[in-house]
C-alpha positions as CSV (number, residue, x, y, z in Angstrom):
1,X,0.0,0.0,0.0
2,X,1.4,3.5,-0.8
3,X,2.2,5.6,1.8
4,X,-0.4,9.0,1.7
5,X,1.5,11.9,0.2
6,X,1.4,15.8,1.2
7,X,-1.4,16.6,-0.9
8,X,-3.7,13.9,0.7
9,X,-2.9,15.8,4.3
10,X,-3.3,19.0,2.6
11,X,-6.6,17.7,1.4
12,X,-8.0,17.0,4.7
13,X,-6.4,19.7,6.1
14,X,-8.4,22.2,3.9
15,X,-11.7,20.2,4.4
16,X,-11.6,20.6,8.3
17,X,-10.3,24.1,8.0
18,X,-13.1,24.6,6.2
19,X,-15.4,23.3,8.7
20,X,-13.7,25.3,11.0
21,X,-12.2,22.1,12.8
22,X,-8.7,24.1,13.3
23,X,-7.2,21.8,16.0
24,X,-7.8,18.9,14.2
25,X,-6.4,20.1,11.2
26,X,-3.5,21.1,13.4
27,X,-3.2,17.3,14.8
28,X,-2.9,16.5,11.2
29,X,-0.4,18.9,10.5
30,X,1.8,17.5,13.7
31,X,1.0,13.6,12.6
32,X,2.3,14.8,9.2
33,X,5.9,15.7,10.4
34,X,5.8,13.5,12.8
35,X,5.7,10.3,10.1
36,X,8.4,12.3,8.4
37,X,6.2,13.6,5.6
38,X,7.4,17.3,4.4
39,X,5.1,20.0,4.6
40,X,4.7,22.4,1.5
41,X,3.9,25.7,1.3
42,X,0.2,24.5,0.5
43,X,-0.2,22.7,3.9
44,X,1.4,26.0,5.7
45,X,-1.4,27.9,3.5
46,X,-4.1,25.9,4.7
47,X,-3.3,26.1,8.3
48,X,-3.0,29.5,7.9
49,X,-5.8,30.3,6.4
50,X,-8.0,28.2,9.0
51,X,-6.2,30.4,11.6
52,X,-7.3,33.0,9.8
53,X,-10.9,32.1,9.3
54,X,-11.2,32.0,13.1
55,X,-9.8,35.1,13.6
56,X,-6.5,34.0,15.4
57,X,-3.9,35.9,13.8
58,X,-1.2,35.2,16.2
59,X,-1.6,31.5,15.7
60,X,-1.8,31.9,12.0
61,X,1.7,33.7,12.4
62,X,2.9,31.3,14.6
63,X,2.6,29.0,11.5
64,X,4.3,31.6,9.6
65,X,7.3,31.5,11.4
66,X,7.9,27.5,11.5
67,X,7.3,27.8,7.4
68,X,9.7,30.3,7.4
69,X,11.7,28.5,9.9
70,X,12.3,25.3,7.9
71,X,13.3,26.8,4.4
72,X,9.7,27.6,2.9
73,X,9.2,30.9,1.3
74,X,5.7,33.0,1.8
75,X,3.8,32.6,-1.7
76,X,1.2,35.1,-2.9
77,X,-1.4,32.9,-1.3
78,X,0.5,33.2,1.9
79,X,-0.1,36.8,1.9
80,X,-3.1,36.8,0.8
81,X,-4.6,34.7,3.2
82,X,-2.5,36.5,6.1
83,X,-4.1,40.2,4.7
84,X,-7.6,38.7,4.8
85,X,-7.6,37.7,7.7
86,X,-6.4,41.1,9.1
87,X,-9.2,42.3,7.1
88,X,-11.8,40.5,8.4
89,X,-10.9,40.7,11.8
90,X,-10.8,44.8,11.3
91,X,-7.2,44.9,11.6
92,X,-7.2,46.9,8.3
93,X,-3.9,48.9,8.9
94,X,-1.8,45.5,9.6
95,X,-3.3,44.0,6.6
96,X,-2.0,47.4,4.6
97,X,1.4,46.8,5.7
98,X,1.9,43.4,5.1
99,X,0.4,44.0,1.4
100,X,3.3,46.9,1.1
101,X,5.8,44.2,2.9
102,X,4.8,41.7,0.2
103,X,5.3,44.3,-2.1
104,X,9.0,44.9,-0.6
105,X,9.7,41.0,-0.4
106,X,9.0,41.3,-4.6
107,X,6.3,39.0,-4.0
108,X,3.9,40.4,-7.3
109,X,0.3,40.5,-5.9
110,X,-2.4,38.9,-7.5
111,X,-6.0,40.0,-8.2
112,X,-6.9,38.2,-5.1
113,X,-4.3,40.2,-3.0
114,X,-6.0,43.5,-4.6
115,X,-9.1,42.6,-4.1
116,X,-8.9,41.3,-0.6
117,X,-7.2,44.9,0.7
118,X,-9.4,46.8,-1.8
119,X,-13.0,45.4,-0.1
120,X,-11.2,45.9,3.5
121,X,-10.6,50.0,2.6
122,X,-14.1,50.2,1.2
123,X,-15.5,48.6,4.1
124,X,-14.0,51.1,6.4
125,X,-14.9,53.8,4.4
126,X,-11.2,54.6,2.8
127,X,-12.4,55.6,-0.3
128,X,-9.5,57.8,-1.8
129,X,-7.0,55.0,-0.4
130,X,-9.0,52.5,-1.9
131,X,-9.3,54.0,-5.5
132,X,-5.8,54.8,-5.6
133,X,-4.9,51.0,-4.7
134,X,-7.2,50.3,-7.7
135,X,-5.1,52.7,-10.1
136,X,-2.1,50.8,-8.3
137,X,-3.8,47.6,-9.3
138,X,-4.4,48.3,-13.2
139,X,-0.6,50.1,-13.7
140,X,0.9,47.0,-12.1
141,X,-0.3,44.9,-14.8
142,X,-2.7,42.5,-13.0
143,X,-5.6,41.8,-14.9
144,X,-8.9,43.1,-13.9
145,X,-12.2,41.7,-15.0
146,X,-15.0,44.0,-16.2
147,X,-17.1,42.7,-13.1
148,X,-14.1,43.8,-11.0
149,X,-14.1,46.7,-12.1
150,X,-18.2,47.6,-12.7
151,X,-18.2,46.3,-8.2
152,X,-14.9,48.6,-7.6
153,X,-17.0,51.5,-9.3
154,X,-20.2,50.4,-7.9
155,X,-18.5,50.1,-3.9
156,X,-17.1,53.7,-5.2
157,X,-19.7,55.3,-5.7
158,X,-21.8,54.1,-2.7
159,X,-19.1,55.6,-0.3
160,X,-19.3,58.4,-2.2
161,X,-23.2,58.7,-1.0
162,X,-22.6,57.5,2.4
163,X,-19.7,60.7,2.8
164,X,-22.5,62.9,1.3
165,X,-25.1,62.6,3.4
166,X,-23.1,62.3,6.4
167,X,-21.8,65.6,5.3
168,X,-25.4,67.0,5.1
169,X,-26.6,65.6,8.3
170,X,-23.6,67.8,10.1
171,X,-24.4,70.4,8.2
């Protein structure tokens, strides 16, 4: 019988991230190196990004570190998952500056990576920040869809409308 691979574990990993089963996906993480299978940078992802989903950004960059630790090299997805979950968990400002680290690293972000930290400054209500990100977006060469950009307009101009009337209200 062959012995299960890295992308099996990284399978069921995903699953019970998914699911929001965290530690177990964490016992399979552990099981995995303990058998003296390697982890890739897809099993690091996974786990991260279950951290991530939960909200537990420390533990998310706890897994960071041990990638990092053994010789594996942050991916797009890496950051994209990390800046999410800053995102979601209305750390806005530390998901900024880990986009402009990836930036730094070289690491060329992806339409994902835009269009996780572009939804996160529209959200808050950083409209000017969040249309220049878009201009960043288009003259870095990643492509962008016509839906991308018909919601980028469309989150746009409902900001716009919100800043408006919250201007005439004060008024």
């Amino acid at each position: 019988i062959a012995r299960p691979n890295i992308a099996f574990f990284s399978s069921i990993m995903g699953s019970l991230c998914n699911e929001g089963r965290i530690m177990n996906a964490h016992d399979i993480f552990d099981l995995v190196t303990d058998i003296g299978v390697k982890p890739d940078v897809i099993t690091f992802n996974m786990l991260m990004v279950g951290y991530c989903l939960v909200g537990e950004m420390e533990k998310a960059f706890k897994v960071l570190d041990a990638m990092v630790s053994v010789g594996i090299e942050p991916d797009v997805v890496t950051y994209s998952s990390l800046i999410s979950g800053y995102c979601k968990t209305g750390r806005l400002d530390d998901g900024v500056t880990l986009f402009r680290e990836m930036l730094h690293k070289r690491i060329k972000p992806d339409t994902v990576s835009y269009n996780t930290i572009l939804d996160g400054l529209f959200n808050a209500g950083r409209t000017a920040a969040a249309k220049k990100m878009f201009h960043e977006m288009i003259e870095s060469g990643v492509m962008v869809s016509e839906c991308e950009v018909q919601y980028h307009n469309t989150q746009y101009h409902h900001q716009c409308i919100i800043q408006c009337s919250k201007k005439r209200r004060s008024s």
